[in-house]
Every structure is written in structure tokens, then in C-alpha cells.
FIDOTOR-509234 format. One record per residue (C-alpha): x, y, z; residue in one letter. Coordinates in steps of 0.1 Angstrom, whole numbers, always signed. Each point is the difference from the previous one (the first is absolute). Layout:
// FIDOTOR-509234
+-------+-------+-------+--------+
|  east | north |    up | residu |
+-------+-------+-------+--------+
|     X |     Y |     Z |      a |
...
+-------+-------+-------+--------+
//
This chain:
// FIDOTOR-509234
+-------+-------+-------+--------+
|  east | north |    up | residu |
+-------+-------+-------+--------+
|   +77 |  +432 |  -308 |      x |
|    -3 |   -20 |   +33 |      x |
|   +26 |   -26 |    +6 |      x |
|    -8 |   -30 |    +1 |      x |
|   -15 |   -19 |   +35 |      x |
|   +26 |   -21 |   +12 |      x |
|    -9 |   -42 |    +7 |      x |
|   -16 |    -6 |   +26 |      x |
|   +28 |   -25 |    +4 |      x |
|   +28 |   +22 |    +1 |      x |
|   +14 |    +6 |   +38 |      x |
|   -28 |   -24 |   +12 |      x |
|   +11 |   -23 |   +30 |      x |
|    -8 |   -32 |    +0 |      x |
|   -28 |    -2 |   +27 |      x |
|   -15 |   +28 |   -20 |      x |
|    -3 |   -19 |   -36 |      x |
|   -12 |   -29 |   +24 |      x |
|   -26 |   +17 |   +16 |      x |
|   -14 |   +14 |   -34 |      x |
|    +4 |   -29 |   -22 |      x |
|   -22 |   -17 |   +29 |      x |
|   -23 |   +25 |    -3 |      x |
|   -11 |    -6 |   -34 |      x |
|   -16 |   -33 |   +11 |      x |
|   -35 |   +12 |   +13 |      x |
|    +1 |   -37 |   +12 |      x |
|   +31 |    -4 |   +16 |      x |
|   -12 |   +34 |   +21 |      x |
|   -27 |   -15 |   +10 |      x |
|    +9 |   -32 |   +11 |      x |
|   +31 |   +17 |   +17 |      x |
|   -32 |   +17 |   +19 |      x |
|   -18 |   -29 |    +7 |      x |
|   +33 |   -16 |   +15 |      x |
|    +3 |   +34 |   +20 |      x |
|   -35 |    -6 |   +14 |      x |
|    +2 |   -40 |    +7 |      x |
|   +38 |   +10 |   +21 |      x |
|   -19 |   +30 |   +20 |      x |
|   -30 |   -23 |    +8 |      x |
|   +24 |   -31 |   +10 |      x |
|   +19 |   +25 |   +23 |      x |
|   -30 |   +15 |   +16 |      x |
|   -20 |   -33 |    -3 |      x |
|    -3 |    +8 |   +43 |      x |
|    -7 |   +33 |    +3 |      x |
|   -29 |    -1 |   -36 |      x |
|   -13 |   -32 |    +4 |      x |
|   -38 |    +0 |   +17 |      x |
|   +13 |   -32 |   +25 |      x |
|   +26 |   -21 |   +13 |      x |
|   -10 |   -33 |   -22 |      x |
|   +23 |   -22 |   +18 |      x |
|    -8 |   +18 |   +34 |      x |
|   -27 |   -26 |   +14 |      x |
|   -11 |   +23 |   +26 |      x |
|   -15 |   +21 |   -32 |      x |
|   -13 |   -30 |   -21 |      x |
|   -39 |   -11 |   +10 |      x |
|    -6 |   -36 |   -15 |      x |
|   -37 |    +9 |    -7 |      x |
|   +13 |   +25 |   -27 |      x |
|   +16 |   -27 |   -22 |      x |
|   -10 |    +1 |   -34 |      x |
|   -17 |   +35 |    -4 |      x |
|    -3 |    +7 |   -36 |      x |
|   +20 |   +36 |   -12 |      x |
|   -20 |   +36 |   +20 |      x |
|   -10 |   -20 |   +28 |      x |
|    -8 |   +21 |   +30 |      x |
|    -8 |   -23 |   +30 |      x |
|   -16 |   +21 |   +29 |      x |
|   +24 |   +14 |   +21 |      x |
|   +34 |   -11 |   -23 |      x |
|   +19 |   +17 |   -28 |      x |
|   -10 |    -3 |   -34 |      x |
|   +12 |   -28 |   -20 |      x |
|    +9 |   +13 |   -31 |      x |
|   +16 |   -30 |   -17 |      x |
|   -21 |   -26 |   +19 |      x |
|   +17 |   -23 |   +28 |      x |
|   +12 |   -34 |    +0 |      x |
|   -10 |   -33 |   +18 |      x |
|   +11 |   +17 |   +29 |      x |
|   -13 |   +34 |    +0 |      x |
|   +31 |   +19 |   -11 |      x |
|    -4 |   +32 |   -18 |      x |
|   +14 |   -13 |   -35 |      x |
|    +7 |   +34 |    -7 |      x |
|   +28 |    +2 |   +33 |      x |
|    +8 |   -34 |    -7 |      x |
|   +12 |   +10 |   -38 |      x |
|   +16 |   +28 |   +11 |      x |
|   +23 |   -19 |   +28 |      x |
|    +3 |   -27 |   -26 |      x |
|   +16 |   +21 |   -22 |      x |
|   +30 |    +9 |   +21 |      x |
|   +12 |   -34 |    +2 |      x |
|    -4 |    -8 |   -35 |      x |
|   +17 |   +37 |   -10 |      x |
|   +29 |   -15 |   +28 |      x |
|    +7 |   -31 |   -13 |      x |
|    -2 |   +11 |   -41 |      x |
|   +27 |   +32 |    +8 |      x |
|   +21 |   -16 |   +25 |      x |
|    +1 |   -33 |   -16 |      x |
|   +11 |   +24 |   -34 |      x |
|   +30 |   +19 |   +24 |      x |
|   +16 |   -31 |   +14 |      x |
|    -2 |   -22 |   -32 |      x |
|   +13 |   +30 |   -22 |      x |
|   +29 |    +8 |   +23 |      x |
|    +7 |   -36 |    -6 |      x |
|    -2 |    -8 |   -32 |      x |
|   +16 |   +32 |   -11 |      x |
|   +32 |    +0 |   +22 |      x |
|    +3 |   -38 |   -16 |      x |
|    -5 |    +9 |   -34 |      x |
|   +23 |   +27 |    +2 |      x |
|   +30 |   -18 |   +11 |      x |
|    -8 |   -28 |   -21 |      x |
|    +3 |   +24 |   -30 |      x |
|   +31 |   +16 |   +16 |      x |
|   +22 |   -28 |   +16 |      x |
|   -11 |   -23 |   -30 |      x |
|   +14 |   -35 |    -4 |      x |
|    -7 |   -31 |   +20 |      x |
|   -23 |   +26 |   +24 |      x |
|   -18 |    +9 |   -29 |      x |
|    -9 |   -29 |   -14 |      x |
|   -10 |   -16 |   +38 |      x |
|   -25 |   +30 |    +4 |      x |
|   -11 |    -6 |   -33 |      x |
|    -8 |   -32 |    +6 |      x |
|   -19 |    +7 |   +34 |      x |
|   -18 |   +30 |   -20 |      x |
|   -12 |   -28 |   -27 |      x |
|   -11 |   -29 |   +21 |      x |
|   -21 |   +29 |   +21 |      x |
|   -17 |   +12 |   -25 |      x |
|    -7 |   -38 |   -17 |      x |
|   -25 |    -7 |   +25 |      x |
|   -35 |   +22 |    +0 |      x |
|    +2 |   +22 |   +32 |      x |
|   -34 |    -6 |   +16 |      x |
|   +12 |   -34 |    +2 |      x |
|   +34 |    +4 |   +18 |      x |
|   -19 |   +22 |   +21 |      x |
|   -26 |   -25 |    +8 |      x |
|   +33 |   -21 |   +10 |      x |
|   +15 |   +24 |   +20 |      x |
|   -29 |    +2 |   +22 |      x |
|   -11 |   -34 |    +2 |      x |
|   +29 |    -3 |   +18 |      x |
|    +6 |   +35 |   +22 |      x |
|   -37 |    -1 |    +9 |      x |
|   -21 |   +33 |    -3 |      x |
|    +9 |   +31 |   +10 |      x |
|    +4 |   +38 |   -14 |      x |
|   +38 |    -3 |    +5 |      x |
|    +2 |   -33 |   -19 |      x |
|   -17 |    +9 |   -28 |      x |
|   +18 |   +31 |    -7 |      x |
|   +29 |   -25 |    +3 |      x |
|   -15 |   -23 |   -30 |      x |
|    -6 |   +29 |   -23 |      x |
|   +40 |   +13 |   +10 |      x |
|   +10 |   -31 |   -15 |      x |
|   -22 |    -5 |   -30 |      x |
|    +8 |   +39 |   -11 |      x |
|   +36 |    +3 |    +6 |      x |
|    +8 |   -21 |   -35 |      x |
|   -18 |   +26 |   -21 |      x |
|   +19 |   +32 |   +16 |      x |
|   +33 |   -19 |    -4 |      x |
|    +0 |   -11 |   -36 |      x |
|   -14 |   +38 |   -11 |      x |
|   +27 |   +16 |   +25 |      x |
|   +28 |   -26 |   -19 |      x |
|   -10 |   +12 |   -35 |      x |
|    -3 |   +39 |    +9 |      x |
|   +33 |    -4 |   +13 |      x |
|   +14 |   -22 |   -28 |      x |
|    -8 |   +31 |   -18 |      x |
|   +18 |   +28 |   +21 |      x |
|   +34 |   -26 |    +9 |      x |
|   +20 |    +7 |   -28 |      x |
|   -11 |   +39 |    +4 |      x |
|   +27 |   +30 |    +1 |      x |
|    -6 |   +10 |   +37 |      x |
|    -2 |   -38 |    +9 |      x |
|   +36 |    -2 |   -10 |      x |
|   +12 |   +34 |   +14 |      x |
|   -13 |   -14 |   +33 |      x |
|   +20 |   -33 |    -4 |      x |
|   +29 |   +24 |   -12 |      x |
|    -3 |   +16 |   +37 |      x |
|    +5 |   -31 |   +15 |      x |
|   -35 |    +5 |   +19 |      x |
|   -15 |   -30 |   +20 |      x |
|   -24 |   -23 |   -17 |      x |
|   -23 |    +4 |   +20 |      x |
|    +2 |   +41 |    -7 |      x |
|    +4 |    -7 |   -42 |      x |
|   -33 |   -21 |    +6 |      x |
|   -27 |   +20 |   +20 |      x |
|   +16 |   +34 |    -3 |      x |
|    +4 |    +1 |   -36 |      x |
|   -15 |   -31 |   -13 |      x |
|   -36 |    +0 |   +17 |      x |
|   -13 |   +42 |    -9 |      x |
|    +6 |   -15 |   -36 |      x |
|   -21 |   -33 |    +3 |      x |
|   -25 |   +17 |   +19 |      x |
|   -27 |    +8 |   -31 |      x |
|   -12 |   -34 |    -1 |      x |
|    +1 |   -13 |   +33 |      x |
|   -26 |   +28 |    +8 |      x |
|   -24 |   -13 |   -27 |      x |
|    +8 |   -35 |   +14 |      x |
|   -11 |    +7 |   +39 |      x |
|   -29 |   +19 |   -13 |      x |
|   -13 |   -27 |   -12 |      x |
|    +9 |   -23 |   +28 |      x |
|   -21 |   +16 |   +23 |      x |
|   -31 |    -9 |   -18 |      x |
|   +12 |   -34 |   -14 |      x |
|   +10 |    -6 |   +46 |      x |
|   -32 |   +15 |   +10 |      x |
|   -21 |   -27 |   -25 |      x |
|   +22 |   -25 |    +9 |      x |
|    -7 |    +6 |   +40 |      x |
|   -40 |    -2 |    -8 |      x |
|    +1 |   -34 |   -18 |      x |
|   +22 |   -12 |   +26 |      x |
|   -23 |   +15 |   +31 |      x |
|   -32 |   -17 |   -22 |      x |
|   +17 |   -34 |    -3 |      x |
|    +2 |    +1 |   +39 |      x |
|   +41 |    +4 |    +2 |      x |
|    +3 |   +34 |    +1 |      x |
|    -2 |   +28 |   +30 |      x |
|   -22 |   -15 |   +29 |      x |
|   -35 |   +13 |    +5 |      x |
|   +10 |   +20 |   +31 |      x |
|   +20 |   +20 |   -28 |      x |
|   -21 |    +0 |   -30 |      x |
|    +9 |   +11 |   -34 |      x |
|   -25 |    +7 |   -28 |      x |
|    +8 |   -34 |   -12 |      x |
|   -12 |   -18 |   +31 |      x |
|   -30 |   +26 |    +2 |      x |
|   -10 |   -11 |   -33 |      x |
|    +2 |   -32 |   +10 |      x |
|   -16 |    +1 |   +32 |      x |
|   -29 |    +8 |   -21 |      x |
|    +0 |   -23 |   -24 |      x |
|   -24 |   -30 |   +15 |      x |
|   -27 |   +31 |    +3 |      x |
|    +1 |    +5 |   -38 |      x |
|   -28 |   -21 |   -15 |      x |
|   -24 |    +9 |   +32 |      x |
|    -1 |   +35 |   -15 |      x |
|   +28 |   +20 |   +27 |      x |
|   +22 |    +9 |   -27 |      x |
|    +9 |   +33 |   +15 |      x |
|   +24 |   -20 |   +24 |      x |
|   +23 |   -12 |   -30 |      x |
|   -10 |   +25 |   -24 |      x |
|   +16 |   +31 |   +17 |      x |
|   +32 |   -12 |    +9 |      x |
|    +3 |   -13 |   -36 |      x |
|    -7 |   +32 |   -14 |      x |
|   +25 |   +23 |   +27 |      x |
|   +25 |   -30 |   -14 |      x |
|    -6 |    +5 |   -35 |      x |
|    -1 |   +39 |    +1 |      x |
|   +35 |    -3 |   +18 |      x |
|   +20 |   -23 |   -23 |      x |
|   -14 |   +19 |   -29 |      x |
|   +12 |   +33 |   +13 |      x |
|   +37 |   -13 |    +8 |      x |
|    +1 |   -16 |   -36 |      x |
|   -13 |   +38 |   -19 |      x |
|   +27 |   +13 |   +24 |      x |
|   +30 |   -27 |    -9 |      x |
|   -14 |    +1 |   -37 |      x |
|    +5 |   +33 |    -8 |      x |
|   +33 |    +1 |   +19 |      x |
|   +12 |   -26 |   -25 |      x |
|    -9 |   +23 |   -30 |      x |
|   +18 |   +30 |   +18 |      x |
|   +34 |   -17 |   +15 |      x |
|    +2 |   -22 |   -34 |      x |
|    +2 |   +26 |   -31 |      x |
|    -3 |   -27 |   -22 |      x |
|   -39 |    -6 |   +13 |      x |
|    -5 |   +39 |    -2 |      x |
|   -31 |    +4 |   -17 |      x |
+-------+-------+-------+--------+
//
């Protein structure tokens, strides 16, 4: 008789069972491609896209407008149609897309350095720090973030750098109170207290040993962040107080199209909306089924 086959989770490593249990979500593969895809084409946007659409010496004024395949004699074709003035919407998505894709990830890696470095030493040094952060972590999240954004730039002005600023500090809140409560969890834990036994540094007890341990969640959390940032951008870039229009974002392409809507150009809004929708719906598939993976209580 034939022994038996061992489980397939005996003397798997971790990045192994992660990469299978991933797997198993035909939808989470393929928005992990589609995320793939939108990155490549940000990166390359100057080397794949068909024109320059904020190089004037390639825009001609008389092709503003053109509705999606036109060919004008002698130009490129105009696959996506051109805006009000004359840029291939097509290039203009594809350049959009790497400052939105900028401002959503790097927003996400500044505020959860942030909030997680708070919210672990709030957790660890406890007391009168603890409840201080706390308190700064509640009032943050009290107030709807598109709102304090809206505040934040109101005041700094426009500007790529100042809105990754705004989304820093309406994210940072979320990352600490999850990073607190992971490491509520792990503080009273065996190797937390052989650490402290060794007399190691705080600083070492928290972000040697404390962080790997917390890490799960925070994962799942910046995931998610990078979509929720890169929304957030848009409505700020369509309300007018966003990234200026010598740096467009697919929110302020969308909105630079808006007025054409009702005289029947909707290609000029419509395309941008759609690269933006397919992109926050890929992150979320992605962060969603990294939730059910890290978190064995969501395991299907």
C-alpha cells in the first residue's frame, strides 16, 4: 500500500502558502495583472505613448476635439479622440496615470511609516503617551477625509507635493490605531518579554521584534490605501485643488472634459474615468484577497 501524500502544508514557507492561497482567487490574479499592466504603462508612459501631450511643439489646435480613430492627414492616429486642445487622450491617460499611481503609493509609504511607528509605541510605551495618541488618532478620524483634505489645500495651494501631503495626514490615523491593536496583541507575548529580559533598547523590542508580528494587517491596510489615495487625488484634481494642469492626474483629465459632456465629446471624460475605475478596482481585488489570506479568520 502507498503511504499516504503528505499536506501540502507540511515544510511549506511562508511566501509559498502565500503565493498559493493567492492563487486560488482567479480574481485577485487578475487584478494583480491589471495593476502589473497600469505600473509598466505609467513607467513607459514616454517611450509607448503616440505623443508628448503636454509638449506644445507636438499639439496642433485644429485637432481639438477629434472623436476616437481619427486620422487627420499627415498626424498619428487618435485612438481615444483628443481634447479641446488636440492632445492624443490616449498619451494624455497614459502620462496621467503616473502621477495619480505617485501620489496613491507614495502618499500610502509616508502615511503608513507614520502611523505605524506611532501606533506601535503607543501600544508599547502605554500610559499618558498612549492615551495622547489615542486621542489624536480619534479626533483624525472624526472628521470625513475629503474634507480635511479640501482644508489642507485651501490653504497650501495646489500642487503634486501638497496633495500627497493632505492624503499623509488624513491616512496616518487608520495605520496607527490597526498597528496599536496588532501590537496590543503581540505585547504581553513570550519573546516580547525575553527581549525585555535582555535588556534590549526600545526602540530594538519595538521594530525588531514587535513590527514582523503586526505586519499582516498593515499590508491589507496600505493596499487599500492606494486606491482609497488615488480616488481621493481625482475628486480633489476635479474640484480644482488638486495637481495643476501642467501635471495632470486622471482626475483633472476627467474634469478638463467635463463642460464637453452634454455637446456629445464624451470620449474626453469618459476614458480617463474608465483607466481610473479599472485601476482602483484592481488594487481593491488585490488588497481584498490579501485580507482573506493574511487574516485566517476570513479564509474562505
Amino acid at each position: 500500500m502507498n503511504a499516504a501524500a503528505p499536506s501540502r502544508g507540511i515544510d511549506e514557507s511562508p511566501w509559498a502558502r502565500l503565493y498559493r492561497e493567492f492563487s486560488e482567487s482567479p480574481l485577485a490574479v487578475g487584478g494583480l495583472a491589471v495593476c502589473v499592466v497600469i505600473a509598466l504603462a505609467a513607467l513607459l508612459a514616454p517611450l509607448v505613448s503616440p505623443q508628448n501631450p503636454y509638449d506644445l511643439a507636438q499639439l496642433n489646435i485644429m485637432d481639438g476635439r477629434l472623436p476616437p480613430g481619427a486620422h487627420p492627414q499627415g498626424g498619428i492616429t487618435y485612438w481615444l479622440g483628443t481634447d479641446d486642445q488636440g492632445r492624443d487622450m490616449l498619451s494624455a491617460i497614459l502620462f496621467g496615470l503616473r502621477i495619480s499611481l505617485l501620489v496613491g503609493v507614495g502618499s500610502a509609504a509616508v502615511a503608513s511609516m507614520m502611523g505605524t511607528a506611532l501606533g506601535l509605541i503607543a501600544a508599547y510605551v502605554g500610559g499618558r503617551t498612549e492615551t495622547l495618541l489615542m486621542r489624536l488618532v480619534d479626533l483624525q478620524l472624526s472628521f470625513p477625509a475629503i474634507l480635511v483634505a479640501l482644508m489642507i489645500l485651501a490653504f497650501l495651494g495646489k500642487g503634486v507635493g501638497n496633495v500627497m501631503l493632505a492624503l499623509v495626514i488624513v491616512g496616518w490615523a487608520g495605520y496607527a490605531r490597526t498597528a496599536r491593536g496588532a501590537a496590543l496583541v503581540e505585547r504581553r507575548r513570550e519573546y516580547i518579554e525575553a527581549a525585555e529580559c535582555l535588556a534590549l533598547p526600545r526602540w530594538r523590542v519595538i521594530f525588531r521584534h514587535l513590527l514582523p508580528n503586526c505586519l499582516p494587517p498593515l499590508i491589507v491596510i496600505a493596499t487599500i490605501h492606494v486606491a482609497r489615495a488615488i480616488t481621493l487625488e481625482a475628486t480633489l484634481s476635479f474640484l480644482g485643488l488638486g495637481v495643476p494642469i501642467t501635471e495632470p492626474s486622471l482626475g483633472l483629465l476627467i474634469a478638463n472634459g467635463y463642460q464637453y459632456l452634454l455637446s456629445g465629446d464624451y470620449w474626453i471624460s469618459f476614458y480617463p474615468g474608465i483607466a481610473l475605475v479599472i485601476t482602483v478596482v484592481a488594487i481593491n481585488l488585490v488588497g481584498d484577497q490579501l485580507r482573506d489570506v493574511l487574516n485566517p479568520r476570513l479564509q474562505r
